[in-house]
ZASE-341988 format. One line per 3 residues: for each residue x, y, z of N, C-alpha, C, O. Coordinates in steps of 0.2 Angstrom, whole numbers. Layout:
BEGIN
X:Y:Z:X:Y:Z:X:Y:Z:X:Y:Z | ...
//
This chain:
BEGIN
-40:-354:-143:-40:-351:-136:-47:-347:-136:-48:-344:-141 | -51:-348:-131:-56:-344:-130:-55:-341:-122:-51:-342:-117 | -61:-336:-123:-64:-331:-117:-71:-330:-117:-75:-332:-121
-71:-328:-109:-77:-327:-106:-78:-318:-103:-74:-315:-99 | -83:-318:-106:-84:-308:-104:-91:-311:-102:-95:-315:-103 | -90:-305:-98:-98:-305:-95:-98:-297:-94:-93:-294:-93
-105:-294:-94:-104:-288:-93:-112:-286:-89:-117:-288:-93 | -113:-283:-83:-118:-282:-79:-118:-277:-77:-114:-276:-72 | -124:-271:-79:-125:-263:-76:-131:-262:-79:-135:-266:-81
-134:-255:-79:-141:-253:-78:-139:-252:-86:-135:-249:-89 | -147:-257:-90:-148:-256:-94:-146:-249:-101:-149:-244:-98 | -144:-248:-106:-145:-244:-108:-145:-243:-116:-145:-249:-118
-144:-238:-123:-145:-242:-130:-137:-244:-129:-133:-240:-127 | -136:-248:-132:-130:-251:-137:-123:-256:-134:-118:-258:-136 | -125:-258:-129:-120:-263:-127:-116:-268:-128:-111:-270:-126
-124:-269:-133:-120:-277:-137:-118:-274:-143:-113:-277:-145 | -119:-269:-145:-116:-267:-150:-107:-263:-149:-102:-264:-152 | -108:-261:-146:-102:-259:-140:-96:-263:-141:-91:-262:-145
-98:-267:-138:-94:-273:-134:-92:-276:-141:-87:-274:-143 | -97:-280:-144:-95:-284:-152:-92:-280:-155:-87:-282:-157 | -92:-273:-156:-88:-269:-159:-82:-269:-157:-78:-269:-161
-79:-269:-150:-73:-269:-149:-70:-276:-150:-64:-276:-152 | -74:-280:-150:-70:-284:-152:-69:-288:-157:-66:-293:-156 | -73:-285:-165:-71:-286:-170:-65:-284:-172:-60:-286:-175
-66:-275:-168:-58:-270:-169:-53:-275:-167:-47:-272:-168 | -52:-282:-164:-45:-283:-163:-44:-290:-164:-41:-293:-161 | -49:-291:-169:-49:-299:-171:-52:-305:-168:-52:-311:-170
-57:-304:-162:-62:-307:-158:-66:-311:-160:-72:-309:-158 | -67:-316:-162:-73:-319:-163:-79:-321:-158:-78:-325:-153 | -84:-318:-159:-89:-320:-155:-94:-327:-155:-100:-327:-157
-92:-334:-152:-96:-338:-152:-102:-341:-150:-105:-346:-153 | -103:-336:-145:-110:-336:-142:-109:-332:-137:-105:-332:-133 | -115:-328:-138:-119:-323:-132:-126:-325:-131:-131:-327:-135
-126:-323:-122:-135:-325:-122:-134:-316:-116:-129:-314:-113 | -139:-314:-116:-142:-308:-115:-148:-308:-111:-153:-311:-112 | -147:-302:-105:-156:-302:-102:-155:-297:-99:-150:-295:-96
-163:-293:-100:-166:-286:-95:-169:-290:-91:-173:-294:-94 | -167:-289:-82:-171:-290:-79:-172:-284:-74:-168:-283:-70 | -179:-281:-74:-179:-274:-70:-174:-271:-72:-170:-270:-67
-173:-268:-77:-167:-263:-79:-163:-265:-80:-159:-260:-81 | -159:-271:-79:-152:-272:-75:-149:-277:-82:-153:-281:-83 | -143:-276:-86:-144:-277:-92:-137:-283:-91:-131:-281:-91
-137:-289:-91:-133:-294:-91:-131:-299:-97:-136:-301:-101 | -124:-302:-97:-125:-302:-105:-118:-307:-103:-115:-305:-98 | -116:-313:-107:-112:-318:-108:-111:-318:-113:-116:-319:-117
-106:-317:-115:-101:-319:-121:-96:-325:-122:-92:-323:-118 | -95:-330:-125:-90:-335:-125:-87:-331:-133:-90:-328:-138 | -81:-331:-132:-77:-328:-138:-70:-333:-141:-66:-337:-138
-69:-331:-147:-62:-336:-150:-59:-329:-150:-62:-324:-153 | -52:-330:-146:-48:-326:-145:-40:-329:-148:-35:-327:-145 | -41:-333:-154:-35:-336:-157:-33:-331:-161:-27:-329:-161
-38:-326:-166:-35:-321:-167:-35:-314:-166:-34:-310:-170 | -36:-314:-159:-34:-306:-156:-27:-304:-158:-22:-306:-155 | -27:-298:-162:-20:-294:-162:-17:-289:-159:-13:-285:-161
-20:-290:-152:-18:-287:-147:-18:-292:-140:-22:-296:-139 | -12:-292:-136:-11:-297:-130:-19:-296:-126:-23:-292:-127 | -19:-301:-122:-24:-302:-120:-25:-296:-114:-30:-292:-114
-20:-298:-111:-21:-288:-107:-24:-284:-109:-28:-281:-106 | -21:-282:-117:-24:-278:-121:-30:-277:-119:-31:-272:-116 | -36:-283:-122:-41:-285:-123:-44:-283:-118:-49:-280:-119
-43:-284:-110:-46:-283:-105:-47:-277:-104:-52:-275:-104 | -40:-274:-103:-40:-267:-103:-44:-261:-107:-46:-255:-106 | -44:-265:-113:-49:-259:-118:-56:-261:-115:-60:-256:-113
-59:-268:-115:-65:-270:-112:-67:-265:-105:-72:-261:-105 | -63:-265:-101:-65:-264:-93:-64:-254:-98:-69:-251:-96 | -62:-252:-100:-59:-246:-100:-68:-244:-105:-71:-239:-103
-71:-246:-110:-77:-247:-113:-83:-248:-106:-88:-245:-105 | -82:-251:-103:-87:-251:-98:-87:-249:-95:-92:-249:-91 | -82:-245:-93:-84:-237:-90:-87:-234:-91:-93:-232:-90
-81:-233:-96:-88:-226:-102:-94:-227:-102:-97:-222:-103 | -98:-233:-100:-104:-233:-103:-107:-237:-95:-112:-240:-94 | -102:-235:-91:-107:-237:-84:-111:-243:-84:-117:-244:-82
-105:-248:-87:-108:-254:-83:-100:-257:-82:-95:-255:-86 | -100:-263:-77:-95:-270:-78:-94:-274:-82:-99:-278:-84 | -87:-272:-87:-86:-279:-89:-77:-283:-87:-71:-281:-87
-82:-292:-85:-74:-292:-87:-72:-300:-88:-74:-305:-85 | -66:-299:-92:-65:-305:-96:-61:-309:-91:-56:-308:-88 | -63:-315:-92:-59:-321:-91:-56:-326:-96:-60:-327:-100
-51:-328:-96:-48:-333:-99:-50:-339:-99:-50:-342:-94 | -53:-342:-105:-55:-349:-102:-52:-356:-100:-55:-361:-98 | -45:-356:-99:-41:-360:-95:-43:-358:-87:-44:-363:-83
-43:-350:-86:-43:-348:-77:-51:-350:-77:-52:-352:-71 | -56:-350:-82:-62:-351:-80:-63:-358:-77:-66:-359:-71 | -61:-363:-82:-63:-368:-83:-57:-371:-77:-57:-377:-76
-53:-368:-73:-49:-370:-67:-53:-369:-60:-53:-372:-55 | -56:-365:-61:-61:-361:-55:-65:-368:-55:-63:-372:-51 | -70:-368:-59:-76:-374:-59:-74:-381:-59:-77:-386:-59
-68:-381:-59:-65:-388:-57:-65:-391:-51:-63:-389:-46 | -66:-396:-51:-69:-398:-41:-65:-402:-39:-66:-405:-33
//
């Protein structure tokens, strides 16, 4: 099973570090991230293996969104079933 995070706020140090960190903390694998500053504004995609997260997927969000407070920017996770239902035509 995988996820899509996305996280977009004003530039600042350590985001990607952040974010990877949380979710090493609960079994997260990161399969690809792509990243960009544009005029300050710091956006970032992650595609993630979320087969072995040891915490429910709520969890997951919850700790994410509650992480990008603290650090004043948006994140937030989608399931790649609801993703991949969205862009269905």
């Amino acid at each position: 099973m995988n996820a899509v995070i996305t996280v977009l706020g004003k530039d600042n140090v350590g985001i990607l570090a952040k974010v990877s960190n949380e979710c090493a903390d609960v079994g997260v694998n990161i399969v690809e991230v792509t990243q960009s500053v544009l005029q300050g504004m710091f956006a970032m995609i992650m595609f993630v293996d979320i087969t072995g997260c040891t915490v429910p997927f709520s969890q997951l969000v919850d700790n994410l969104t509650e992480t990008g407070e603290k650090m004043g920017v948006k994140i937030h996770v989608m399931h790649e079933d609801i993703f991949n239902a969205m862009h269905k035509i």
